[in-house]
SERO-4910 file (N, C-alpha, C, O; in steps of 0.05 Angstrom, whole numbers):
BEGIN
 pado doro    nc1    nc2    nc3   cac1   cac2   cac3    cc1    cc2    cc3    oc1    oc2    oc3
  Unk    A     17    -24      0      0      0      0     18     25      0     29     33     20
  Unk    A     19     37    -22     38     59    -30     27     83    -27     42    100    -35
  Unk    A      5     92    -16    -20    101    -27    -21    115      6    -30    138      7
  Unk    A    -17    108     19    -23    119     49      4    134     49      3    158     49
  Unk    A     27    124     48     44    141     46     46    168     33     51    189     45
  Unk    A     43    166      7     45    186     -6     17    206     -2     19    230     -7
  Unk    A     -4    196      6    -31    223     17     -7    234     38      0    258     35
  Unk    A      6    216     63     16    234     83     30    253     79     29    274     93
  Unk    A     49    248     57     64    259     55     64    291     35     78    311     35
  Unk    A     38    281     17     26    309      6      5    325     32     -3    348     29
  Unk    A      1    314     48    -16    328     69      4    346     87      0    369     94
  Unk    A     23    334     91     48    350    109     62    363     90     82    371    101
  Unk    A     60    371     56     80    383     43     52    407     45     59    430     51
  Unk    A     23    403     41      6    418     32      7    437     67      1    461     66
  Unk    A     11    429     87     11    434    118     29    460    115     21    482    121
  Unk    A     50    455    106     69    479    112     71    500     85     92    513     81
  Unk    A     48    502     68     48    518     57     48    546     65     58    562     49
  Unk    A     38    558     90     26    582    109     49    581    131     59    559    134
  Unk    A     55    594    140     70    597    157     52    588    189     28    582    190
  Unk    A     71    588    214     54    569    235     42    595    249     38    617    237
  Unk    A     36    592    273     11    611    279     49    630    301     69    621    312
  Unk    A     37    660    293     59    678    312     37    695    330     16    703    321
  Unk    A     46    697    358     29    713    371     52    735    383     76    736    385
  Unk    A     25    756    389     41    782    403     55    769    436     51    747    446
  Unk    A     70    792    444     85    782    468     70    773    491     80    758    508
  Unk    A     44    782    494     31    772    517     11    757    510    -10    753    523
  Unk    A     22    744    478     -2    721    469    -32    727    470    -49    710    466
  Unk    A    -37    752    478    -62    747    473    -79    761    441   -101    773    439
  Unk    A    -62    756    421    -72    763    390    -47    740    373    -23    737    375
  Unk    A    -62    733    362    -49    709    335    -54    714    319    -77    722    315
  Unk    A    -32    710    291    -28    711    266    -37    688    253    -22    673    266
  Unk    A    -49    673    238    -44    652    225    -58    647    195    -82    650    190
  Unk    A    -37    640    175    -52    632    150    -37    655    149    -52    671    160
  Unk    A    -14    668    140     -5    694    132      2    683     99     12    662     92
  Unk    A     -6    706     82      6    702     53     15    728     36      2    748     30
  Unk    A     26    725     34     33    756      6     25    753    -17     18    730    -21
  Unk    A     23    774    -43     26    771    -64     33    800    -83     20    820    -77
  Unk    A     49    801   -100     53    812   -111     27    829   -138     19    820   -159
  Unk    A     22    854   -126     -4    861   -132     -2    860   -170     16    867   -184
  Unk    A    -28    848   -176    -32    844   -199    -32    866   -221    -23    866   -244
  Unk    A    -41    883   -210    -50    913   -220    -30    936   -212    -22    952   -229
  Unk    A    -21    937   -185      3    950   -181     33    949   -176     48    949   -156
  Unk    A     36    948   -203     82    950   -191     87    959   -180     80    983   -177
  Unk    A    107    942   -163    126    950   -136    106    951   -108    110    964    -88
  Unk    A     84    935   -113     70    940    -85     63    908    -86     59    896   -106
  Unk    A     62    898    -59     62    874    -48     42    875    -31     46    893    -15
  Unk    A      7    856    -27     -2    863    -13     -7    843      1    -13    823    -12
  Unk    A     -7    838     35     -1    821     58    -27    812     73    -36    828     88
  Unk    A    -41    785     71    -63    779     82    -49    756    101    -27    744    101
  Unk    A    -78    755    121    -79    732    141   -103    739    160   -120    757    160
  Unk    A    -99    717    175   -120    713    197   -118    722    221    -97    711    229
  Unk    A   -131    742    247   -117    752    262   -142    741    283   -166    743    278
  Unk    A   -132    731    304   -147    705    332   -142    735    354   -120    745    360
  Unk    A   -171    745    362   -169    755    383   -170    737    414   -191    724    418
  Unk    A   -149    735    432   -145    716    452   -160    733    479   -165    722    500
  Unk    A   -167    759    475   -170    785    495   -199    783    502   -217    777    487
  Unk    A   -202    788    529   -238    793    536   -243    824    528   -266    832    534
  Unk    A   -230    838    519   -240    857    510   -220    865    475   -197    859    469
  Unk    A   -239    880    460   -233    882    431   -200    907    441   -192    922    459
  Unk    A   -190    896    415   -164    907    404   -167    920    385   -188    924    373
  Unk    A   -148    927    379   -139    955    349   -117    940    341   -104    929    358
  Unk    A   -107    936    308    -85    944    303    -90    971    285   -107    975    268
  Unk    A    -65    989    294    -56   1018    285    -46   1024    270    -53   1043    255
  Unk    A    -22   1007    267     -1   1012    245      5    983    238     -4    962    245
  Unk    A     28    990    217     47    963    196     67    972    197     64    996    203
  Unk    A     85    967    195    113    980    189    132    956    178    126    934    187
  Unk    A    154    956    160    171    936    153    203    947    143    208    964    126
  Unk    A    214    937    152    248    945    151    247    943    118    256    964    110
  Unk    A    241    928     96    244    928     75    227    945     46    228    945     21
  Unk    A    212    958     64    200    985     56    200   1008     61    201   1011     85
  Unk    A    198   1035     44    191   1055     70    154   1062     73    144   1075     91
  Unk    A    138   1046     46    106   1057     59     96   1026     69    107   1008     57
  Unk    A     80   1021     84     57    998     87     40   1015    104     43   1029    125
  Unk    A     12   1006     82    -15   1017     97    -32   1000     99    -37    981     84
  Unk    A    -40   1005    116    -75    980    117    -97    998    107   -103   1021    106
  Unk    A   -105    979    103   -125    985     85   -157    962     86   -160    938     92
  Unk    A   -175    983     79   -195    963     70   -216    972     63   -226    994     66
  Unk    A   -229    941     46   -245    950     20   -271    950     29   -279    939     50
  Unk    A   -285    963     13   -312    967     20   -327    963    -17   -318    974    -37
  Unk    A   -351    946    -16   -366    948    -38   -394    964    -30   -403    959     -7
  Unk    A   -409    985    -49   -432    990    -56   -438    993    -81   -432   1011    -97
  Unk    A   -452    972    -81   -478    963    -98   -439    943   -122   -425    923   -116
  Unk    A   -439    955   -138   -418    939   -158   -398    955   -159   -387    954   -180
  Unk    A   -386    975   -138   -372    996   -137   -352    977   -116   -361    966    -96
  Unk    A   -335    976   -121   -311    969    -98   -291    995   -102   -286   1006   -123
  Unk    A   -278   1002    -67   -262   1016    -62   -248   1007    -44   -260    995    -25
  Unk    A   -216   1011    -43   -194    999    -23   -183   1021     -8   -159   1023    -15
  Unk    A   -189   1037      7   -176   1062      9   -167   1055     49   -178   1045     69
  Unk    A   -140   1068     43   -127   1066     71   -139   1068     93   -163   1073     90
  Unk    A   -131   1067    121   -152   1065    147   -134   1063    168   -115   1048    167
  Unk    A   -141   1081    194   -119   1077    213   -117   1068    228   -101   1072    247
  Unk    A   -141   1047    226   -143   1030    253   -163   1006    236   -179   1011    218
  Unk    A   -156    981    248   -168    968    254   -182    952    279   -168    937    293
  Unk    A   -212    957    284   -219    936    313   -213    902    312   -227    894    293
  Unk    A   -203    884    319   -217    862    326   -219    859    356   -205    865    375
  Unk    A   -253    842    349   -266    840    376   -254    824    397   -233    811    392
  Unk    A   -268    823    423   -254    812    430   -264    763    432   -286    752    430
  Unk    A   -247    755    435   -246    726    429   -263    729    399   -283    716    394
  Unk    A   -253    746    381   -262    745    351   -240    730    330   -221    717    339
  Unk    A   -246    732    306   -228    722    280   -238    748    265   -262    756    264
  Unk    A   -217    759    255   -216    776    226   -194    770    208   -171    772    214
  Unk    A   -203    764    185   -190    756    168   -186    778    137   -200    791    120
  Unk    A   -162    772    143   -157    806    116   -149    774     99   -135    754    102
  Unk    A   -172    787     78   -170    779     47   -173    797     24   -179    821     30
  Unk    A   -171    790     -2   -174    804    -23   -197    814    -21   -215    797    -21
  Unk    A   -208    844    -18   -241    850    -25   -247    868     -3   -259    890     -4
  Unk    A   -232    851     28   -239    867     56   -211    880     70   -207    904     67
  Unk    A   -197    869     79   -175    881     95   -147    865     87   -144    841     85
  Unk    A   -129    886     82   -108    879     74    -87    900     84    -96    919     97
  Unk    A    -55    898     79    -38    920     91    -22    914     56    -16    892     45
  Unk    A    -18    939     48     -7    941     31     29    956     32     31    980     37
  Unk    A     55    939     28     78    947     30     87    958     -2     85    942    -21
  Unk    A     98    987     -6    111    995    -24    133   1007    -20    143   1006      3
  Unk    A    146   1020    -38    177   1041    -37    185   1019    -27    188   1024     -3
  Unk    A    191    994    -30    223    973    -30    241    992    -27    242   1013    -39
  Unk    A    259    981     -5    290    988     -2    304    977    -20    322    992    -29
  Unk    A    304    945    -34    312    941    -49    290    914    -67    267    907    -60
  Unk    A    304    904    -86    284    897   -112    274    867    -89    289    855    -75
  Unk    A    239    861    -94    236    842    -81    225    824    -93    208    835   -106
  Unk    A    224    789   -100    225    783   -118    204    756   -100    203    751    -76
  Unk    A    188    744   -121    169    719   -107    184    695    -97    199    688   -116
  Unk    A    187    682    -80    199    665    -56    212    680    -30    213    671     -8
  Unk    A    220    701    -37    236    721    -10    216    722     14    193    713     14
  Unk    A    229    732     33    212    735     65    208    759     62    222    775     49
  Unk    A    185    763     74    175    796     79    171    806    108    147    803    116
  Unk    A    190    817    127    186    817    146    162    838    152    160    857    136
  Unk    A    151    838    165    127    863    171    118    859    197    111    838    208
  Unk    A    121    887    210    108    894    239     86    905    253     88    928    262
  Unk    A     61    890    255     35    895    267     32    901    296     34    885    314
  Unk    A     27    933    296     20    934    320     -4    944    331    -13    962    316
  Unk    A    -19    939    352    -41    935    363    -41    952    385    -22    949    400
  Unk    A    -59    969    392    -57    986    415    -45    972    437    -21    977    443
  Unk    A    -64    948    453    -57    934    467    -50    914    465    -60    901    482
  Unk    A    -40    906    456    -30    875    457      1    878    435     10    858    423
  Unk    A     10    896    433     39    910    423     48    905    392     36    904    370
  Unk    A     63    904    397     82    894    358     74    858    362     68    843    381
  Unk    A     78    857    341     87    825    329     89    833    313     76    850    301
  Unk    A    111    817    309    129    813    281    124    779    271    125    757    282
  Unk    A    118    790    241    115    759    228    123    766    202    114    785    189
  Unk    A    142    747    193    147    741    162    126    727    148    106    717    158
  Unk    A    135    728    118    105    726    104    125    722     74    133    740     60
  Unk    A    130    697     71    134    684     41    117    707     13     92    706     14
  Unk    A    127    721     -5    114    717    -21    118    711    -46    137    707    -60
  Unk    A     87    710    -47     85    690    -71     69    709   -102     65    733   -105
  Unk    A     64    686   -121     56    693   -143     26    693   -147     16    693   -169
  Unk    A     11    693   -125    -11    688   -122    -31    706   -138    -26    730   -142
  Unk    A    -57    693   -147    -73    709   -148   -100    708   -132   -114    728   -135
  Unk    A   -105    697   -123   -136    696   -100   -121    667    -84   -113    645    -93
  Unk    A   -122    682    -54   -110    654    -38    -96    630    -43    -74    641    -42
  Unk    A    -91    605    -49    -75    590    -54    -67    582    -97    -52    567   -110
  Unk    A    -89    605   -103    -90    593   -133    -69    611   -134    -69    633   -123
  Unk    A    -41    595   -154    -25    610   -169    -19    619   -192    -17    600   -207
  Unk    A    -15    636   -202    -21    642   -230     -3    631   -248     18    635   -237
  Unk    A      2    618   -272     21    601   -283     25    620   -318     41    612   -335
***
C-alpha cells in the first residue's frame, strides 16, 4: 500500500504551505494563515493577508504596519456598494474581542511599497503589526505569485 504514504506525505507538504501561527508578546492576538502577493495591477506594491485570533476579553486595534524592507505599508480596506468596490487606507483596525478577522482580497489587507531594495516571489517579507494593546508582532510572510489565496497564476 503505497498510497497511504504518499496522501501523508502530500498532506504534510500541503501543511506547511502558510507559515505556523505567531502571537504578540503577551499572546493574547495570533497571526495565522499569513500570505503575500505581488499586486496584480500595481508594480512594486506587495499586498499582505492573514488571519488575526483575538485571545483578549476585550476588543483590540491594530494601528499601524511597518517593515524594515519598505519605506510605505498601509492598511487598508475595502468596501463594496452596490458593484462599486473601493480599497482606500484606514488607521485603525478593531478586532473583537475572542473574535477572527481575516484580511482577504475585497476586505482588509496592509499594503507594503517604496522597496529598499528589488523584491522578488519566494523572499521573506518581514512586517510589523501593532495593536494598541496587545503590542508589535512581528511575522514574516513568504511571497508569492498568487492570485486569489492558494491559486497560483502560471
Amino acid at each position: 500500500m503505497k498510497v497511504l504514504p504518499t496522501v501523508l506525505a502530500l498532506i504534510g507538504i500541503l501543511a506547511g504551505t502558510h507559515a505556523s501561527a505567531q502571537f504578540s508578546p503577551d499572546k493574547s492576538v495570533e497571526i495565522k494563515n499569513a500570505w503575500a502577493r505581488i499586486a496584480p495591477t500595481e508594480a512594486g506594491t506587495v499586498s499582505v493577508f492573514f488571519e488575526v485570533f483575538s485571545h483578549r476579553d476585550s476588543a483590540d486595534t491594530l494601528i499601524s504596519a511597518s517593515s524594515p524592507a519598505a519605506e510605505k505599508v498601509t492598511l487598508r480596506r475595502g468596501t463594496w456598494k452596490g458593484l462599486s468596490f473601493s480599497n482606500e487606507p484606514t488607521s485603525r483596525i478593531e478586532i473583537g474581542a475572542h473574535k477572527r478577522l481575516t484580511f482577504r482580497p475585497g476586505t482588509y489587507e496592509v499594503t507594503v511599497t517604496n522597496f529598499t531594495a528589488p523584491l522578488e516571489v519566494g523572499m521573506n517579507l518581514p512586517i510589523t503589526l501593532v495593536f494598541r494593546d496587545a503590542g508589535q508582532l512581528n511575522i514574516q510572510i513568504a511571497v508569492g505569485n498568487q492570485l486569489l489565496g492558494n491559486r497560483t497564476k502560471k
